[in-house]
N, C-alpha and C positions, 0 to 999 in steps of 0.2 A: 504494500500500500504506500508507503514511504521509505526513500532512502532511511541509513541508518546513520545517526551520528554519536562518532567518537568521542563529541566532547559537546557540551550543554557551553551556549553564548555566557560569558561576563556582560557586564554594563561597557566593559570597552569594545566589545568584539561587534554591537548593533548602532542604528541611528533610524534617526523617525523616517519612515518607509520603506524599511528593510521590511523582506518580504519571506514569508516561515515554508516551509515544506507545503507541497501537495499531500491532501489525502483525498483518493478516489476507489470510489466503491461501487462496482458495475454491476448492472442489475438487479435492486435490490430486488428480493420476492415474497413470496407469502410465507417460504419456510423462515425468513430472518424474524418476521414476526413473530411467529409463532415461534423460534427458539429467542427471542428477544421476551413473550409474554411469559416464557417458561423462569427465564432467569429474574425477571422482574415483578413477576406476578402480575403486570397488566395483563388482564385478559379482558379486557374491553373487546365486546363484538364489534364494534367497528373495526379492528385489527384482525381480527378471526373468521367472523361468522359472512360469507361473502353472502348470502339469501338475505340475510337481514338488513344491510347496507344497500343490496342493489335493490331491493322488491319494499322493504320499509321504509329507508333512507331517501333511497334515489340515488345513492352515489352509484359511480361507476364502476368502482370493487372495492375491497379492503383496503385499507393503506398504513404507513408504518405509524409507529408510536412516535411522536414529537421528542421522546426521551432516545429512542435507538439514533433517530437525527443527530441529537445533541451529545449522543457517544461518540460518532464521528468526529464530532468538531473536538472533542474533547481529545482523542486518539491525533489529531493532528500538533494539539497545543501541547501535549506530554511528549511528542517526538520532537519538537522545536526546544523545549526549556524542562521539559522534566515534572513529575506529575507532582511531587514536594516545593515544588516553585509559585504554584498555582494561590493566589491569593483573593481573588474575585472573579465569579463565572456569571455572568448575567447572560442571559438568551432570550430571545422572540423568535416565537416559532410564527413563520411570514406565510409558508401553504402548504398545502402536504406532499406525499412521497409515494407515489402508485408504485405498483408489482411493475417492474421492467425499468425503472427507472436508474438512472445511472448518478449521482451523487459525487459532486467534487467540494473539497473542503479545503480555501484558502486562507490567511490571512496576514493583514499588515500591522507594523507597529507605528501607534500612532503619534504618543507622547514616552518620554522617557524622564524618569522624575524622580528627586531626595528626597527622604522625609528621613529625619531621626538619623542621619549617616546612614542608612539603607538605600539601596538603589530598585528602581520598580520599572518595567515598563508596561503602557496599554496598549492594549493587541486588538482589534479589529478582527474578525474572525464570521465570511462568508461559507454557508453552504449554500450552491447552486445543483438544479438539477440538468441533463444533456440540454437542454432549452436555453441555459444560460436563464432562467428564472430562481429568483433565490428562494429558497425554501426557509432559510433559519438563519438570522442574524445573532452575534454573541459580541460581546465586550468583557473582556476579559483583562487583569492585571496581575502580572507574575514578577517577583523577586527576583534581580539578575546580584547577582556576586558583584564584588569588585577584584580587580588581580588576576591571577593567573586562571585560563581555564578547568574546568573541575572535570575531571573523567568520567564516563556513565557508572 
C-alpha cells in the first residue's frame, strides 16, 4: 500500500507543503465490510444487509463504514510519522464508498509549530475515490522530534 520508511521525519527533515506517502486501496468490497463489521462490531445493515438498502433505502448497495475510511487515512498518517506521534485526528466523513470503488489517501503539511519547546506539525489529510471525488477529509497534528532522525 505504501512505501516503507527507515526512518520517521524530525521537525528539520519537513516544511509546510511537504507532501506524506500515498495510500491506495483498490477495490474496496463487500467482504472489507463485513470483515471490517467483524473486527469493529459495526454491523449496521447498511454495510451488510444489500435487500434492505436497495429495496428499503433506495440506495444502490451496501457501502463501507465511515470508520474503515478513516482507517485508511489513519494507515497513511502512521506510515509518514508513526502511530505514537499522532496527537489530534479530527475527520469529516464528505460521501460514501461503494463495493468496486478504488480509495487513494493523500496528505499535506500545513503549519509546522512550538509550543512548550515541542515541535508539532498539521497534516491535511484527503481520501479520494477513482473519480477524484473526496470521500473523507481529516486534520490531523503529530509531534515531530527535534535532532537526529529516530529509526522505526
Amino acid at each position: 500500500m505504501t512505501d516503507t520508511y527507515k526512518y520517521f521525519p524530525t521537525v528539520d527533515d519537513v516544511e509546510v507543503g511537504d507532501k506524506g506517502p500515498q495510500v491506495t486501496v483498490e477495490n474496496v468490497d463487500r467482504m472489507d465490510f463485513a470483515r471490517y463489521a467483524g473486527a469493529s462490531g459495526d454491523f449496521s445493515r447498511n454495510h451488510l444487509d444489500e435487500n434492505f438498502v436497495t429495496e428499503e433505502r433506495g440506495d444502490p448497495a451496501v457501502y463501507a463504514q465511515g470508520m474503515l475510511v478513516m482507517g485508511f487515512a489513519s494507515h497513511m498518517v502512521t506510515d509518514w510519522f508513526s502511530l505514537h506521534r499522532i496527537r489530534r485526528f479530527k475527520a469529516r466523513f464528505i460521501d460514501r464508498v461503494w463495493p468496486g470503488d478504488t480509495i487513494t489517501v493523500s496528505g499535506e503539511i500545513v503549519d509546522i509549530s512550538e509550543d512548550g519547546g515541542r515541535n508539532y506539525a498539521d497534516v491535511d489529510v484527503f481520501a479520494q475515490n477513482q473519480n477524484e471525488s473526496t470521500v473523507l477529509v481529516c486534520e490531523v497534528t503529530v509531534a515531530l522530534p527535534s535532532g537526529e532522525q529516530t529509526e522505526q
